[in-house]
VEXNU-274226 format. One line per field, with one value per residue: x, y, z of N, C-alpha, C, O in turn. Coordinates in steps of 0.1 Angstrom, whole numbers, plus 5000, padded with zeros to 4 digits. Layout:
BEGIN
n.px: [X, ...]
n.py: [Y, ...]
n.pz: [Z, ...]
ca.px: [X, ...]
ca.py: [Y, ...]
ca.pz: [Z, ...]
c.px: [X, ...]
c.py: [Y, ...]
c.pz: [Z, ...]
o.px: [X, ...]
o.py: [Y, ...]
o.pz: [Z, ...]
This chain:
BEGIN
n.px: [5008, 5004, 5022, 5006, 5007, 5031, 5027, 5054, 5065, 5047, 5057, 5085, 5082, 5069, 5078, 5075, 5073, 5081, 5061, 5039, 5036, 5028, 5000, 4992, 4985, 4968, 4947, 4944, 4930, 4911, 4892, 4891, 4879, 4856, 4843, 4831, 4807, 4798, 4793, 4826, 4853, 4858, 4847, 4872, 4894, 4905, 4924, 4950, 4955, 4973, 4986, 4959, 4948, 4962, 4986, 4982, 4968, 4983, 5005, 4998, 5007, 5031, 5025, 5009, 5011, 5032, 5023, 4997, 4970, 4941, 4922, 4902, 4885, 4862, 4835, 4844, 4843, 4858, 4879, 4899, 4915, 4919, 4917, 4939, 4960, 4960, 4971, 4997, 5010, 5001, 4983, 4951, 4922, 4893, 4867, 4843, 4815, 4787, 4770, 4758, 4770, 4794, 4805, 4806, 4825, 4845, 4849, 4856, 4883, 4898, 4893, 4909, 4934, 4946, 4938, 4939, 4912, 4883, 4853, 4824, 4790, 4769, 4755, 4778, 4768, 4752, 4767, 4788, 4817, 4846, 4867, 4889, 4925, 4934, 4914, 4908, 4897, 4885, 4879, 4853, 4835, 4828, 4853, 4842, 4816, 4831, 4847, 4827, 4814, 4839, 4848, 4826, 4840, 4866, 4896, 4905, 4932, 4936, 4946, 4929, 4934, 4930, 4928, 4926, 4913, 4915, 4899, 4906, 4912, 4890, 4875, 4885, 4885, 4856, 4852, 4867, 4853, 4836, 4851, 4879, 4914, 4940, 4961, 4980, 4992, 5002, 5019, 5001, 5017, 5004, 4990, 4988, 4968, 4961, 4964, 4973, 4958, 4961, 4946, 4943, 4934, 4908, 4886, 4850, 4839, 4826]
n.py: [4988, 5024, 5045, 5078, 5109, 5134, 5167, 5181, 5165, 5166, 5196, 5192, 5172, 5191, 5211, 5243, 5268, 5278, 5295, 5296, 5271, 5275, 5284, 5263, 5245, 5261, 5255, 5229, 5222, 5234, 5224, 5201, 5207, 5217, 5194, 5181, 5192, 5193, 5176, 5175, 5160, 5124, 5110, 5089, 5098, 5120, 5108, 5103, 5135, 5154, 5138, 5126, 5152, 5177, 5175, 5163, 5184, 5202, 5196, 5195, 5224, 5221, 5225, 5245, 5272, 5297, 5320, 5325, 5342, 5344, 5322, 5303, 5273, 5246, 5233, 5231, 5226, 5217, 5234, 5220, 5214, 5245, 5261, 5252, 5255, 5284, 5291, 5281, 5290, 5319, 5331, 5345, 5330, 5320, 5299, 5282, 5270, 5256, 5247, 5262, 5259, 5243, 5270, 5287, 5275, 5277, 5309, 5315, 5297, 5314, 5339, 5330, 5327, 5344, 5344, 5347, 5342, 5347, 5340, 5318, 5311, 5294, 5274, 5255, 5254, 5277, 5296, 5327, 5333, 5356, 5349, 5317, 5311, 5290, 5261, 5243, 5212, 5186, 5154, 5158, 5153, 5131, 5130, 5142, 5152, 5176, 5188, 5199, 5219, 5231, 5241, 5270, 5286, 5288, 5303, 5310, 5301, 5288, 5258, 5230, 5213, 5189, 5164, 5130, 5096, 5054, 5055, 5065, 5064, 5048, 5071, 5091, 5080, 5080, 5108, 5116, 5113, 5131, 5152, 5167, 5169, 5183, 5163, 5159, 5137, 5132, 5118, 5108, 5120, 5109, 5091, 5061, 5051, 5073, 5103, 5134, 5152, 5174, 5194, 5209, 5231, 5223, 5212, 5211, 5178, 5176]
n.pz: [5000, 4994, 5010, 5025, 5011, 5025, 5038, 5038, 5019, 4998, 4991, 4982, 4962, 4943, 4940, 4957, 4975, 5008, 5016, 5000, 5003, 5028, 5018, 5010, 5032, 5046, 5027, 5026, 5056, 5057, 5036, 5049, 5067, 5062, 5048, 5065, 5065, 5039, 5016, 4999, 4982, 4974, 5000, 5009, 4996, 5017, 5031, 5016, 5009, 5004, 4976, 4966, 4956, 4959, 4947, 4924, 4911, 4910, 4895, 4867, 4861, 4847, 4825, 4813, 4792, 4790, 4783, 4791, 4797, 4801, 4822, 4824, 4850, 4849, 4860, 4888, 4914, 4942, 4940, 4925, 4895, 4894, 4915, 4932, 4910, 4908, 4931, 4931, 4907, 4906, 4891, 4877, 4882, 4862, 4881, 4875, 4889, 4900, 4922, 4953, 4978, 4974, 4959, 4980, 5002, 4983, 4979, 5009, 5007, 4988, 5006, 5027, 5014, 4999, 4970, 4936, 4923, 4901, 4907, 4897, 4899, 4881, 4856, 4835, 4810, 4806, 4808, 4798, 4788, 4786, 4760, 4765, 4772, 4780, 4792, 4818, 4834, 4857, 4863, 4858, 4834, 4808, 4780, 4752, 4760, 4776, 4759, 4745, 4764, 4765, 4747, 4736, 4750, 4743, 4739, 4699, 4695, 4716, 4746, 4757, 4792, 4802, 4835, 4830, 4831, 4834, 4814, 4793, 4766, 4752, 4754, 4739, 4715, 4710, 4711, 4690, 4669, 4660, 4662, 4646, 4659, 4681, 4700, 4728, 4750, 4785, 4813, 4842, 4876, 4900, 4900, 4880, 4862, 4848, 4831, 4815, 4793, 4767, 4744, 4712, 4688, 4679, 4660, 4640, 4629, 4594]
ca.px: [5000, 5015, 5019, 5002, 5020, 5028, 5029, 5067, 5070, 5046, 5063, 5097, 5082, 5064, 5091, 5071, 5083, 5077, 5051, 5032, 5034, 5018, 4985, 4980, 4979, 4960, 4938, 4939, 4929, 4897, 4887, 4891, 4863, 4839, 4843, 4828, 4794, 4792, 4809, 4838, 4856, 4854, 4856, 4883, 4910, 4912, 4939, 4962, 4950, 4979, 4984, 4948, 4944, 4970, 4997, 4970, 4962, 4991, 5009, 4991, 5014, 5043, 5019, 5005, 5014, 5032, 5012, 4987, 4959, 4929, 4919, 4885, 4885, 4851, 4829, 4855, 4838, 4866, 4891, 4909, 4926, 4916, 4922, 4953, 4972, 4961, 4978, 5006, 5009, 4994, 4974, 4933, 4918, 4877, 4863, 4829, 4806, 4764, 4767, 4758, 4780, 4809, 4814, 4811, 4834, 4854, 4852, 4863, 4894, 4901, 4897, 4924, 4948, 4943, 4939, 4938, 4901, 4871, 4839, 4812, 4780, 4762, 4758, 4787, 4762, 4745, 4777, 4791, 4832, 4855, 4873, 4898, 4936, 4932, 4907, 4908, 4889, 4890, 4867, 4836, 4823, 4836, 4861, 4831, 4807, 4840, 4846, 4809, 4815, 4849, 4846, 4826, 4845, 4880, 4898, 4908, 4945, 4935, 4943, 4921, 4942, 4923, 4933, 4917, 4915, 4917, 4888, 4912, 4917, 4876, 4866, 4894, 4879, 4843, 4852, 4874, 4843, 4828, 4861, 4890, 4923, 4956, 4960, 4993, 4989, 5014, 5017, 5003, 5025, 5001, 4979, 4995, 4962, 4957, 4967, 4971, 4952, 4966, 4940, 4938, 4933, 4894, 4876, 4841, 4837, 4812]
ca.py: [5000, 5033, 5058, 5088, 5117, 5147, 5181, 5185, 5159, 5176, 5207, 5187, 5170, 5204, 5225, 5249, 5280, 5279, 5306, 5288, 5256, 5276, 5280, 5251, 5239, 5265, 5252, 5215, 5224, 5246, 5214, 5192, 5211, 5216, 5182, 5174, 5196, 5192, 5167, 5183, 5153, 5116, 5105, 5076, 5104, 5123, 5100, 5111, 5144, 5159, 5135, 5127, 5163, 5189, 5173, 5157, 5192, 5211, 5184, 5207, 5236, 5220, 5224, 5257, 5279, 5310, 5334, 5326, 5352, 5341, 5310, 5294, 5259, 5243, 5224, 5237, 5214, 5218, 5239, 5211, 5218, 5255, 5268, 5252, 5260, 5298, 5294, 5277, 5302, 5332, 5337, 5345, 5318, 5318, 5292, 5279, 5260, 5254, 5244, 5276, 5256, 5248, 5281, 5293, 5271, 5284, 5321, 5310, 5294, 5328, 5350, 5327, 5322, 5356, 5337, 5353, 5338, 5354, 5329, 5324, 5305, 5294, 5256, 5258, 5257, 5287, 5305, 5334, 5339, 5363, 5336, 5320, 5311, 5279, 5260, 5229, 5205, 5172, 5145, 5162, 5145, 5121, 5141, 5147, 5165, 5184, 5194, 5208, 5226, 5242, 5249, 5276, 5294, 5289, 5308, 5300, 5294, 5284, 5250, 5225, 5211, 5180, 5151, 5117, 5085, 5047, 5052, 5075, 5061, 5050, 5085, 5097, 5075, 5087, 5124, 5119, 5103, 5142, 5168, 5172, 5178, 5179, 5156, 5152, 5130, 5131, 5105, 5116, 5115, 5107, 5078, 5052, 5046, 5088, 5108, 5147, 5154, 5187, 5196, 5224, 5232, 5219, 5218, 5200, 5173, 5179]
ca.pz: [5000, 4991, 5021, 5018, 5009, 5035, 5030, 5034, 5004, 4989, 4986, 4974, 4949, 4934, 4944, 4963, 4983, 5025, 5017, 4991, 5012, 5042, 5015, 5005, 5048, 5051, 5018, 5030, 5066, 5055, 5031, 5057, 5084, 5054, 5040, 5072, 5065, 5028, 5003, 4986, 4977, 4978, 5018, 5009, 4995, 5026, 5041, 5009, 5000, 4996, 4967, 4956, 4954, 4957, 4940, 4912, 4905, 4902, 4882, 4850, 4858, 4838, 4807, 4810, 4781, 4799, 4776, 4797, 4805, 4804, 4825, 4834, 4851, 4843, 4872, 4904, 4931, 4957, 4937, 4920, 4896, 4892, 4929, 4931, 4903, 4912, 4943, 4929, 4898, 4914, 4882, 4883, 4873, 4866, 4888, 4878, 4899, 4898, 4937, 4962, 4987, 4967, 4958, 4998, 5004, 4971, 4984, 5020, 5006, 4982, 5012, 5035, 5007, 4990, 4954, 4925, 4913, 4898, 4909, 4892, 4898, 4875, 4848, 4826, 4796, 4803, 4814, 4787, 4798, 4777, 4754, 4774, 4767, 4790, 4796, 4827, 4842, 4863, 4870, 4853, 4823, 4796, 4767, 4741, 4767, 4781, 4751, 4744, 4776, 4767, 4730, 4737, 4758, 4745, 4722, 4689, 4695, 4730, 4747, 4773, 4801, 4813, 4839, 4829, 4839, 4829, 4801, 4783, 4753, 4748, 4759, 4728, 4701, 4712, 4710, 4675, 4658, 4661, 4657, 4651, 4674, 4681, 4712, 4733, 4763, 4796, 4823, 4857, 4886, 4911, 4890, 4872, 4853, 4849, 4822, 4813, 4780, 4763, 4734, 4707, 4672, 4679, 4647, 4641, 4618, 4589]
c.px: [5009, 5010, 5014, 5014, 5019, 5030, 5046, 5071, 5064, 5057, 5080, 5094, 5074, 5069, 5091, 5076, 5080, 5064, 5039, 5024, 5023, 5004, 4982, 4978, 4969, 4940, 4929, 4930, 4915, 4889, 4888, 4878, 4853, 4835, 4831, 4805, 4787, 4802, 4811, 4842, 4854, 4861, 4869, 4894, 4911, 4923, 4949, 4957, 4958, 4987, 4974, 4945, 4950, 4980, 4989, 4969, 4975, 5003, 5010, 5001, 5024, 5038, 5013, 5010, 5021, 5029, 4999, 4979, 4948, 4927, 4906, 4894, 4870, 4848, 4839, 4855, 4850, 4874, 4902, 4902, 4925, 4925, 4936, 4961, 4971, 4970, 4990, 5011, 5009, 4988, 4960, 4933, 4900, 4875, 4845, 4822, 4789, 4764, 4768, 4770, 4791, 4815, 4811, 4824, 4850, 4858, 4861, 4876, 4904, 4903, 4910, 4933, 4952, 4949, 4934, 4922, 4889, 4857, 4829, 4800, 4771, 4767, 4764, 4779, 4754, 4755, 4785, 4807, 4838, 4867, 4888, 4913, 4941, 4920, 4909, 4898, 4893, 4877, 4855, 4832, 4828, 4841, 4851, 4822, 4815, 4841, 4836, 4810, 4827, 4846, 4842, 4833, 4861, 4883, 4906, 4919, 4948, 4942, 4935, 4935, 4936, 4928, 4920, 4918, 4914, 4910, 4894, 4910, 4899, 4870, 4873, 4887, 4867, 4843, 4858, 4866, 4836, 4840, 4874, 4900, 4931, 4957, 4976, 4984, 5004, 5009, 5014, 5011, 5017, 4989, 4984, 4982, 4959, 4971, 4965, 4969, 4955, 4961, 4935, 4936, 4921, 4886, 4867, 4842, 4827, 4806]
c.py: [5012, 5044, 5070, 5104, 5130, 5157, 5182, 5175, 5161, 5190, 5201, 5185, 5182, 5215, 5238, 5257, 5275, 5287, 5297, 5271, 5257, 5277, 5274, 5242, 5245, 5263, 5239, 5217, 5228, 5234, 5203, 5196, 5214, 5205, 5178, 5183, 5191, 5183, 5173, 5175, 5144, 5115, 5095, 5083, 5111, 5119, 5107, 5122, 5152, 5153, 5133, 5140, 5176, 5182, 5168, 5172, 5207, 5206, 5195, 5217, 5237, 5225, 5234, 5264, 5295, 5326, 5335, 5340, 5351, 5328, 5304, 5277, 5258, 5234, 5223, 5229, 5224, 5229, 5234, 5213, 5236, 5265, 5265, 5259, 5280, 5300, 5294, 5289, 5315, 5342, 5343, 5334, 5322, 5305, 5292, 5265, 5263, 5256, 5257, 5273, 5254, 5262, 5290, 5287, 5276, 5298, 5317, 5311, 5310, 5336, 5347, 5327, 5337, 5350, 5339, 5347, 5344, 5339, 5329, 5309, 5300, 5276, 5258, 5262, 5266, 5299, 5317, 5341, 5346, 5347, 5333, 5312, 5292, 5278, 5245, 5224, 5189, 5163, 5152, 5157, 5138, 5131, 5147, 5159, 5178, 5196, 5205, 5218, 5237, 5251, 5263, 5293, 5294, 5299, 5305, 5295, 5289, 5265, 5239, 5216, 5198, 5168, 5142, 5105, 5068, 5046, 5061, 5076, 5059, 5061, 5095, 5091, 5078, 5103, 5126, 5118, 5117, 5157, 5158, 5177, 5174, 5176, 5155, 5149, 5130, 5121, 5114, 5107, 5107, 5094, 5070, 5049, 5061, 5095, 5127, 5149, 5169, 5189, 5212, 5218, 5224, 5221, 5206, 5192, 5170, 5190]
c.pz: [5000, 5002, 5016, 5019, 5018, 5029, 5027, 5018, 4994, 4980, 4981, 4963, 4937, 4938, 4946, 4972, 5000, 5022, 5010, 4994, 5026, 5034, 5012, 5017, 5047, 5044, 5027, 5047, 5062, 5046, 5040, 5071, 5076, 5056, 5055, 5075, 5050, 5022, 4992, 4981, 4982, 4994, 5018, 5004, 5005, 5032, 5034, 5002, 4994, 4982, 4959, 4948, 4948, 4948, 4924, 4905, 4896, 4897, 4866, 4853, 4847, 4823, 4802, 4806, 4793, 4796, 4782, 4803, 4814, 4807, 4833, 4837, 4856, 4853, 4884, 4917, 4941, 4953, 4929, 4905, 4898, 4908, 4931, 4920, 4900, 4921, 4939, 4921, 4902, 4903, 4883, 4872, 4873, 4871, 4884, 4882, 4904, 4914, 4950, 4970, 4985, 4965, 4975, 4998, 4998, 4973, 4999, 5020, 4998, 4992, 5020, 5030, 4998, 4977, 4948, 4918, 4913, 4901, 4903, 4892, 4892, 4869, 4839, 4812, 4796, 4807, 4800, 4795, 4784, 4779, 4761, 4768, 4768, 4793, 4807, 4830, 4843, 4867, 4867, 4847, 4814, 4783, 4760, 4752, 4774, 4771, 4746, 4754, 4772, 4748, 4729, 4741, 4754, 4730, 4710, 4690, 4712, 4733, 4763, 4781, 4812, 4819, 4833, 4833, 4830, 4817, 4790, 4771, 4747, 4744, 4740, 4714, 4699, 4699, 4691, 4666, 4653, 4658, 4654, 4656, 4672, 4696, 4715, 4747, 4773, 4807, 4836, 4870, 4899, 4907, 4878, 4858, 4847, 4842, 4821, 4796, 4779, 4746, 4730, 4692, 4670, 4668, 4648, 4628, 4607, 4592]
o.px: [5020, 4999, 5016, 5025, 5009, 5035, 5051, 5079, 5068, 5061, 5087, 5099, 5074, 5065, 5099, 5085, 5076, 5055, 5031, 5014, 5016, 4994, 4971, 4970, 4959, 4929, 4917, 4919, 4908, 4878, 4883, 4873, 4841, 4826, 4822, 4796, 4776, 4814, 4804, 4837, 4849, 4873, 4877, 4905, 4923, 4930, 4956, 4954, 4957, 4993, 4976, 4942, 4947, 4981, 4994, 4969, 4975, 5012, 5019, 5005, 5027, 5045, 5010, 5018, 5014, 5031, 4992, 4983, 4946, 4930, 4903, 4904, 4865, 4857, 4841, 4863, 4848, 4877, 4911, 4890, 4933, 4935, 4944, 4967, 4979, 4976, 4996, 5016, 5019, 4986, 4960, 4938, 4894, 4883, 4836, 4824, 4784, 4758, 4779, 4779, 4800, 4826, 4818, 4833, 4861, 4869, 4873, 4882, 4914, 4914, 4919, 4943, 4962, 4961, 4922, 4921, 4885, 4856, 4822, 4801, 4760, 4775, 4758, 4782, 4745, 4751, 4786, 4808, 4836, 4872, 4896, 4911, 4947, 4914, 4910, 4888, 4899, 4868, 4846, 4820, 4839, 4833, 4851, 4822, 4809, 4838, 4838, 4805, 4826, 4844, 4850, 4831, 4869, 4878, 4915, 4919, 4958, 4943, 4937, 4945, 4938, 4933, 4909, 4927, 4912, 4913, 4888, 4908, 4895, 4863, 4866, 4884, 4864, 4838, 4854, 4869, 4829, 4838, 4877, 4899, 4934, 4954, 4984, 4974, 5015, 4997, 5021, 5012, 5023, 4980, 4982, 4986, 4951, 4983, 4956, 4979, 4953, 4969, 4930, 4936, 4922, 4880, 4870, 4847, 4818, 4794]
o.py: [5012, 5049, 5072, 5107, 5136, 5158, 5184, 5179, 5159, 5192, 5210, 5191, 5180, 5227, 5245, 5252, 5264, 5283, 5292, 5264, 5249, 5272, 5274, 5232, 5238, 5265, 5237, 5211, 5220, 5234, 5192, 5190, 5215, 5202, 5171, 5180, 5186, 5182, 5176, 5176, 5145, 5117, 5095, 5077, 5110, 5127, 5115, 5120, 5156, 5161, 5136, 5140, 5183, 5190, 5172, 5172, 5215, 5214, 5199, 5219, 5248, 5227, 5234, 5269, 5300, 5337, 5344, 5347, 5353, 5320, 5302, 5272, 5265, 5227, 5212, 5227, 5235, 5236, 5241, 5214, 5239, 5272, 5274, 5269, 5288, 5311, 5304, 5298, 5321, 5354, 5348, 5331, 5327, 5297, 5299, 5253, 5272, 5266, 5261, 5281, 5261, 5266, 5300, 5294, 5277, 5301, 5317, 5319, 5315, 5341, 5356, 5328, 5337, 5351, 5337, 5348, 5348, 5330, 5340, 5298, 5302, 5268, 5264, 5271, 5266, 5311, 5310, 5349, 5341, 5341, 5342, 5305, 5285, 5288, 5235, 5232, 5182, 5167, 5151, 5154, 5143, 5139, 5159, 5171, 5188, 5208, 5216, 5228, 5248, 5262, 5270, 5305, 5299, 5301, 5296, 5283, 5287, 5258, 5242, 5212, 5197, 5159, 5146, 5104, 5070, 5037, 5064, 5087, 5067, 5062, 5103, 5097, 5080, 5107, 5134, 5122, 5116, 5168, 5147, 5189, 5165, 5185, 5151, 5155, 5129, 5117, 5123, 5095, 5099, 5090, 5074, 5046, 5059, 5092, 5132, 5148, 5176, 5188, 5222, 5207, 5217, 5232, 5195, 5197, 5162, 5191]
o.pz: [5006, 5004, 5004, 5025, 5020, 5018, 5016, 5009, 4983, 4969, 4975, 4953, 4925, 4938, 4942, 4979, 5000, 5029, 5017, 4991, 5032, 5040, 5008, 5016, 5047, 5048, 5032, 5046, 5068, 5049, 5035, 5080, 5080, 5063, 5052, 5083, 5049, 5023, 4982, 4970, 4994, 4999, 5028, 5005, 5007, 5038, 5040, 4990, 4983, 4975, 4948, 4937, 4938, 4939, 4913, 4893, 4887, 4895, 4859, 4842, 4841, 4813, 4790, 4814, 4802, 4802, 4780, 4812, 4826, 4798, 4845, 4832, 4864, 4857, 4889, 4926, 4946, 4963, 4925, 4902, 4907, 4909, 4932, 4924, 4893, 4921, 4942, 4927, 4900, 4903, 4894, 4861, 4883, 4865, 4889, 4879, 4911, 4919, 4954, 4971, 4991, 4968, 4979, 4995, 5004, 4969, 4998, 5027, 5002, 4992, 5022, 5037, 4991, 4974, 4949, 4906, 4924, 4893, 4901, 4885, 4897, 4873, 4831, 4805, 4788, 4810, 4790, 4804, 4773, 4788, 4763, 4758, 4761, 4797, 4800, 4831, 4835, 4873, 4876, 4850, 4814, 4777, 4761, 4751, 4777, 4772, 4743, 4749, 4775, 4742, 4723, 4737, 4762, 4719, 4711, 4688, 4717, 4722, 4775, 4774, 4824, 4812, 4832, 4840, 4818, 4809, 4780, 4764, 4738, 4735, 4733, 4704, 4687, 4689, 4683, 4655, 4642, 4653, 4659, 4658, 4664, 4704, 4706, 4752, 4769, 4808, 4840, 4873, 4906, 4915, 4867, 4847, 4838, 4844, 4828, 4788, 4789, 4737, 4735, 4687, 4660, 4667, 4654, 4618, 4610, 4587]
């Protein structure tokens, strides 16, 4: 069984400042006394959050274009990836999320960590964001409907930023059958079966 991972080996292996390291305690700490009113994440990653979570999420930094401006991350739940890689970065990121409570919780963490994110409430498909440079998201919907969700909002030389999981390759033959893309794939550090999908040049088929 693999130990879970601590914050100090956190911040080695994402080679994080002292300062940087005190917000993401102060992140995990504040997700750990919600978690216990509302479900932010699943109950069974708590043990290793700083890898289910924080290291899962800001993993994506390596891959983020540093022309970066404009950045939504799409269904936010807890923050992952979006909140993190604000902290980590010290970008603004938009953060959207349907859930009144998630985004309490999502302001909350903004005001303790003072992080760069614009919030916004609402169902991704009825959401209107100035077109964005980056688009992420984790654990929300299968490639094709992700897609449907970012297209909108990205801009043309934009690209999406998504972790995925063992259905990778299905979810990719799905989504191809309907556009095409220019796909690179990276290995995630913290999921042997989990993948980092880096797609642009989104055109429809037909």
């Amino acid at each position: 069984m693999v130990q879970p991972l601590t914050a100090d080996e956190f911040a080695d292996k994402a080679n994080v400042s002292r300062e940087t390291l005190h917000k993401f305690q102060k992140y995990v700490e504040l997700l750990q006394k919600w978690q216990k009113a509302i479900n932010l994440v699943g109950g069974d990653t708590l043990d290793d959050i700083w890898r289910r979570h924080i290291l899962d999420s800001v993993q994506i930094a390596d891959y983020v274009p540093s022309e970066t401006r404009i950045f939504t991350d799409l269904g936010s739940g807890a923050g992952f990836p979006g909140m993190a890689l604000s902290i980590l970065l010290g970008i603004e990121v938009n953060l959207v999320e349907s859930s009144g409570k998630k985004i309490a919780f999502l302001r909350e963490v903004a005001r303790t960590v003072d992080a760069k994110v614009v919030l916004h409430q609402a169902r991704i498909e009825n959401l209107k964001l100035p077109k964005s440079d980056l688009v992420t998201a984790r654990a929300l919907a299968p490639l094709g409907k992700l897609l449907d969700y970012a297209e909108p909002n990205l801009a043309p030389d934009g690209i999406c930023l998504f972790l995925k999981g063992a259905r990778v390759d299905e979810e990719l033959t799905e989504a191809q059958k309907t556009r095409n893309m220019t796909v690179e794939r990276f290995q995630s550090v913290t999921d042997p079966n989990g993948v980092i999908l880096s797609i642009r040049d989104i055109a429809r088929v037909g």
